[in-house]
C-alpha positions, 0 to 999 in steps of 0.5 A: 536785371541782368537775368532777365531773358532777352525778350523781356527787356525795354525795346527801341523806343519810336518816338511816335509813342510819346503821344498819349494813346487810350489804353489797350489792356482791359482794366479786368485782366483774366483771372488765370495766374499764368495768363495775367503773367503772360500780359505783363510780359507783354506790356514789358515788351511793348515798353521803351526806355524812358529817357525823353518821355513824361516819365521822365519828367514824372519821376524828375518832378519827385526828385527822383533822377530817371539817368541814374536808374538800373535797367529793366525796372522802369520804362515808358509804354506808348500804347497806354500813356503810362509810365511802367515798374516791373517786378520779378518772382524769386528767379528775376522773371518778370511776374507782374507789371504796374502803370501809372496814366501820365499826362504830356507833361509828367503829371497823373492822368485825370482818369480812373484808375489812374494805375493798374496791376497786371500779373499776380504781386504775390511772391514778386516785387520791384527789385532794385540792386544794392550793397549790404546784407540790409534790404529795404522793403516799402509799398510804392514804387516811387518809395523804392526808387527814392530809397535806393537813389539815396542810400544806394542799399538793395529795395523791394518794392511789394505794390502794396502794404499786404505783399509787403510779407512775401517780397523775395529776399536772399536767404541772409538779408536783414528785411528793413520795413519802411513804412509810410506814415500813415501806418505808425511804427506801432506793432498793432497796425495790423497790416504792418504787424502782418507783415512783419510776422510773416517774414519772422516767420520766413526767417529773417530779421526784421526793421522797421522804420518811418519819415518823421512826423509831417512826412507822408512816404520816403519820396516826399522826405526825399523831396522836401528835406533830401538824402541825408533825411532819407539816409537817416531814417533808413539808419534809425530803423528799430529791430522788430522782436518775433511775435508771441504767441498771442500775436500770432493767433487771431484776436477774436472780439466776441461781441455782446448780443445784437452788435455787428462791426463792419466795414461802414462801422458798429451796427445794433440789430435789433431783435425784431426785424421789423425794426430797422438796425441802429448805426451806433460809430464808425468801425474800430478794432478791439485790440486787447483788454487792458489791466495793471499789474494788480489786476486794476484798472481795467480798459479796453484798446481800441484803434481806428483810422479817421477820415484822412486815413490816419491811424489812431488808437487809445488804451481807453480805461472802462471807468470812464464809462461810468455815468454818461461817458461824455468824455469818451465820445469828446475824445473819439470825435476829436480824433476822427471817429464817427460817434451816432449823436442820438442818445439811444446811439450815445448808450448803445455805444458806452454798452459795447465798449464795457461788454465786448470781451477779447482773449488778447491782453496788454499791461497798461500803464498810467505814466511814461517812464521805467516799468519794470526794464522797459520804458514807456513813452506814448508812442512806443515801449523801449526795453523788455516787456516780458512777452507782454505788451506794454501801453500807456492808458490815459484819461484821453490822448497823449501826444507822441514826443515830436520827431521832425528832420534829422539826427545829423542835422541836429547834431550839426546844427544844434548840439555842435554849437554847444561845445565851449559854450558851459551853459548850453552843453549843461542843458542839454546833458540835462536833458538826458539825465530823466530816464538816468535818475533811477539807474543811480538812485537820485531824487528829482531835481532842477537847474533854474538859469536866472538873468535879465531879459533878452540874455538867452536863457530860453535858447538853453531851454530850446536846446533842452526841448529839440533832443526829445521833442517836448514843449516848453510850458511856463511856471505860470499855471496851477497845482492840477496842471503842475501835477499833469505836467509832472506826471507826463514827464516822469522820467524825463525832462520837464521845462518850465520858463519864465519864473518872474510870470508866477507869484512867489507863493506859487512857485515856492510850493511848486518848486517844492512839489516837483522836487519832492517827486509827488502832488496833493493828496485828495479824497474821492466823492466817498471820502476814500483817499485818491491815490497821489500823483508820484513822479521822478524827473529832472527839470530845467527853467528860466527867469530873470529872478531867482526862486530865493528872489522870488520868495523874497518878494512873499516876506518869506525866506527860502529854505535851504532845501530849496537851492538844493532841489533848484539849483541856481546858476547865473545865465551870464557866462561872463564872456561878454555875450550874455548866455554864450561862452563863445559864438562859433562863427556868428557875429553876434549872440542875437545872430546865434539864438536865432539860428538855435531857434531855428534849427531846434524846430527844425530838427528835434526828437531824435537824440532821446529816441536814441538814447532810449534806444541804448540804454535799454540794452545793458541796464545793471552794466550802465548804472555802474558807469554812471556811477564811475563816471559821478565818482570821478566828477566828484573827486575832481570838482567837490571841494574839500570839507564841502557842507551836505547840501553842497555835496549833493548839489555836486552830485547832481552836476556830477549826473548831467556830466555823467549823461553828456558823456553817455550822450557823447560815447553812443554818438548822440551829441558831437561832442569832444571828450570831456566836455559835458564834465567840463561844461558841468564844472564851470556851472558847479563854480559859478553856483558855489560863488553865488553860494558864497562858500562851501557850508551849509546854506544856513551858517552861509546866509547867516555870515552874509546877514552879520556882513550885512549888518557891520557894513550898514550900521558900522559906523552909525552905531557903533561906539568908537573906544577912547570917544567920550562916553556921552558920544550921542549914538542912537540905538546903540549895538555895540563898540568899535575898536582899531585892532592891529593892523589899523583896522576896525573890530566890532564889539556887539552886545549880546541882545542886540546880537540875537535880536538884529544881527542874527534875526530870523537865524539861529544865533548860536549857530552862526556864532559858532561858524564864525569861530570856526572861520576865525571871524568871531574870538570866543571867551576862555570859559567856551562861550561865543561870548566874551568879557571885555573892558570897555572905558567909561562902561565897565566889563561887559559881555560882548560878541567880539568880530574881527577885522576880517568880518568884512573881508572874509576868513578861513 
């Protein structure tokens, strides 16, 4: 303010005018331009400064410190009681001014209107000085003097949503819209929108950002989560693209005959005007019709805000309006849309939404996830569009990922304390593999911690969940909602606990469908096929128990599939704190979980945004350091002569370390170089030495049953050599014999081999992996089998184990 001319600025002050007086200016100002600046100026000069007034106490009250403001922007008017912000056209003259009616002690006056605009606001606004080529632009004076306290960064404040477009700028700033939170970050919000075509359209890049979720205005995230919040919003707003050309023309709805949208809502007039005219909803805008990529599956956006003034809108498909579309009517409701609960209102309604035709189209889409280069989540499209917007159109609402606190704080308070501890810093690289697996071409996949209770395995999840800020559901539910579940999370995480809750049968076949990326098929009323629900995603879970385990408990074995598409690792790290490698500075690991709990509720949905963010940039270029980054994993951590499920049990490890390292080089997680790859390899060991090997998971199961069988039945029925043959021995399997070293070998009779000692296995193929690790001898004619003298007996063909059964082999 240092241009302003001298008889603009704040006079002396009387201490008299602490007194609160009626107002003198008449709340009509005249309607002549230059005789309302003229008033402005006036109430300007009639102002003193602020210090020792109730607005001080007003602004102290909002966090906002009334010492540390620039001159001539805020000051206190006696005459009236109000406190006074000033905004200056594009030469720094004052051109209008806003007051707010104060109480004595600082609160808003009880009266109506309880602010008044003197001066046009047109081409002027509260200007705040700053560094950087980034202006802030916001609607409230508070909002402005909030930003600027904690960022210190240039703000205009417009005095209202529709000046926001026409705020004086320098002809190189970048504009950073920061937009209250009832007017989501969604382009369609037509104010916002406006706003932002207007000053593309002058030229300037444009921003946008706004409070997390639960926040209202910059000053409420200033007063209940403090600067580094505030700093952090401004520091995650997103680049606006220029409008298309469809956003710049009018979207004209044409209505069918007999339908008015006004303000109060959408009226029916009927044709006799004796007859009085129907209100069928409150007020909506059409925004666009919908449709897929094959001209199917056609709908109709709509958006409206509910009684508390949020926004809302829903792609809504037109086949929902088949039969009584009840289920439109439930979802409007719910969210806050006035529908007529007569049965005319009901039907005229269900007409309009299916006839009312607009020349604006979208792309709609029926699941999250990559389309195309752009990636669609319910609250926003990351990547390119093409031109066209792109929406996802579901059955009813679909909740936005939550997005609460900060990025700072959550890297601080969550993801910093997963370094050095193997298991956290694995889920959360996992976290971040969803949006990955189709930029490197691999299937859907999971990692299941499994321990006794109370030993951290949910922390893992919750970590999992803060970096999008999705929920954790349960293994406990049915096929539809498996389905559901999956489908919303396509190319993303899903996070299920608690794998003990469900019946083995169950999570046997869920465990299989989610892995095999698609659900049931199912048939229409007209015997047609539906078309079947396709999904690819990464999943973490949890149980005390194993999904072998779990199988088990069925009489049924899991097949070697299985542990490939749930990988199990066990959630003890061995350090004597159950989950935790390492407890950082907290005195235990219940001291430790509870914080983690904590801090991921309090700060969660950043991480992904951000990645999101990223990695839409370069696509082609960040498959081929995915891929580079798995490689070089690999060729460190997968054992030589490794078996194919083990290879590809490997590859997935060697992706999550792959996503941890990106998380750490774009500055998400906190993290050292090298520590999701290392966190990866310590939990790749712990699965191969619950695995008990390196082959397949067969030959490997097959070895732990004949173990199992020598260690149980050894001596019980095995004939000791050189013992008189009419030795009683029940149900007789074979002979022992002391070899060399003192140490029993064990010769087992061909029937008894295949029926009990390889039982429910392939028999032939565990025989030939023991002679492959030199645990069974062959005979000389290249069967497993061989001859054998035995005294009292004769020759007799018998499966020959070593010593070494018991101990292990090459």
């Amino acid at each position: 303010m240092a241009d302003m001319p001298p008889d603009d600025q704040f006079r002396p002050l009387d201490e008299t005018e602490i007194i609160i007086t009626p107002p003198g200016i008449p709340v009509d100002p005249p309607e002549d331009a230059a005789a309302k600046i003229a008033i402005a100026r006036a109430l300007m000069r009639e102002c003193g400064p602020i210090a020792g007034t109730p607005a001080a106490l007003y602004l102290s009250s909002r966090s906002i410190d009334p010492a540390a403001l620039p001159g001539g922007v805020v000051g206190w008017h006696g005459p009236s009681g109000a406190i006074l912000f000033v905004a200056n056209d594009a030469n720094g003259k004052v051109q209008a001014v806003q007051r707010v009616y104060l109480t004595p002690d600082g609160t808003k006056a009880n009266r109506k209107p309880v602010k008044q605009t003197n001066g046009p606001l047109k081409g002027a606004a509260m200007t705040l000085p700053g560094n950087g080529g980034e202006v802030l632009l916001c609607e409230g004076p508070e909002d402005a003097l909030s930003l600027w306290q904690a960022t210190g960064q240039p703000v205009r404040c417009a005095f209202g949503i529709s000046a926001l477009g026409e705020v004086p700028l320098p002809a190189d700033a970048v504009a950073v819209l920061v937009a209250d939170n009832d007017a989501p970050d969604s382009p369609t919000h037509a104010a916002i929108r406006k706003a932002i075509n207007r000053l593309v359209e002058r030229g300037f890049a444009v921003k946008l950002t706004r409070p997390p979720a639960g926040v209202k205005d910059s000053n409420d995230l200033l007063r209940d989560q403090g600067a580094e919040a505030v700093t952090a919003m401004v520091a995650a707003a997103v680049a606006m693209e220029p409008p298309t050309v469809q956003q710049k023309t009018a979207n004209k709805v044409k209505a069918p005959a007999g339908y008015r949208m006004g303000k109060d809502g959408l009226w029916w007039v009927p044709n006799d005007p004796e007859k009085p005219s129907i209100l069928v909803s409150g007020p909506f805008e059409v925004q666009a019709e919908t449709r897929n990529d094959h001209g199917e599956a056609w709908g109709v956006l709509i958006a409206w805000n509910d009684n508390d003034s949020r926004h809302h809108e829903w792609a809504l498909p037109r086949n929902l309006l088949a039969g009584d579309a009840s289920e439109v009517r439930a979802r409007l409701l719910d969210r806050g849309l006035y529908v007529a609960p007569s049965n005319q209102g009901r039907q005229l309604l269900t007409s309009y939404l299916i006839a009312a035709k607009t020349d604006a189209r979208a792309r709609c889409v029926d699941a999250t996830g990559w389309h195309g280069a752009a990636y669609v989540t319910p609250g926003r499209v990351y990547g390119d569009t093409s031109g066209e917007r792109v929406i996802l159109q579901a059955g009813g609402s679909v909740a936005d990922f939550d997005c609460v606190g900060t990025l700072e704080g959550w890297q601080s308070e969550v993801a910093a304390l997963a370094v050095g501890n193997s298991r956290l810093a694995l889920a959360l690289s996992v976290a971040f593999v969803g949006p990955l697996l189709h930029l490197v071409g691999e299937e859907s996949h999971g990692f299941h911690f499994s321990g006794g209770s109370s030993s951290g395995k949910t922390t893992a999840l919750r970590l999992a969940s803060s970096a999008w800020g999705i929920p954790i559901h349960t293994w406990r539910t049915t096929d539809n909602a498996a389905e559901g579940l999956a489908r919303a999370a396509n190319d993303g995480l899903l996070l299920l606990d608690e794998l003990s809750q469900v019946d083995g049968r169950a999570a046997d076949a869920m465990a299989y469908m989610l892995g095999n990326g698609q659900g049931k098929g199912r048939m229409r009323k007209d015997s047609t096929n539906k078309p079947v629900a396709s999904w690819r995603l990464a999943f973490l879970s949890t149980g005390e128990v194993g999904l072998a385990e779990k199988i088990g408990e069925t009489g049924k074995k899991a097949k070697a599939g299985q542990s490939v598409r749930l990988i199990e690792i066990p959630a003890d790290a061995g350090a004597g704190h159950k989950m935790f490698d390492t407890l950082h500075s907290f005195d235990g690991g219940d001291a430790l979980a509870r914080h983690l709990r904590t801090a991921t509720e309090r700060h969660r949905g950043h991480a992904g945004r951000l990645l999101l963010e990223q990695i839409t940039a370069d696509l082609p270029a960040l498959a081929d350091a995915l891929s580079a980054e798995k490689a070089e994993w690999l060729a460190h951590h997968l054992p030589a002569g490794a078996d194919g499920q083990v290879s590809r049990v490997a590859s997935r490890f060697a992706l999550a370390a792959a996503a941890g390292q990106l998380a750490t080089d774009i500055g998400i997680c906190p993290w050292p170089e090298g520590e999701a790859a290392r966190a990866a390899a310590v939990c790749f060991r712990a699965w191969l030495d619950r695995r008990g090997g390196v082959g397949a998971a067969e030959t490997e199961a097959g070895l732990s049953q004949v173990r199992a069988f020598i260690e149980a039945h050894g001596v019980s029925r095995f004939q000791p050599i050189g013992s008189e043959t009419d030795t009683r021995i029940l149900h007789r399997a074979g002979f022992r014999r002391l070899g060399d070293g003192g140490r029993w070998e064990y010769l087992v009779l061909p029937e008894t081999w295949k029926g009990e000692v390889c039982k429910g296995q392939d028999a032939r193929a565990i025989a030939k992996d023991l002679i492959a690790r030199k645990l069974l001898l062959p005979g000389g004619d290249g069967k497993a089998s061989r001859t054998e003298y035995i005294p009292g007996v004769g020759r007799s063909r018998v499966y020959l184990l070593t010593a070494d059964i018991l101990e292990g082999g090459e």
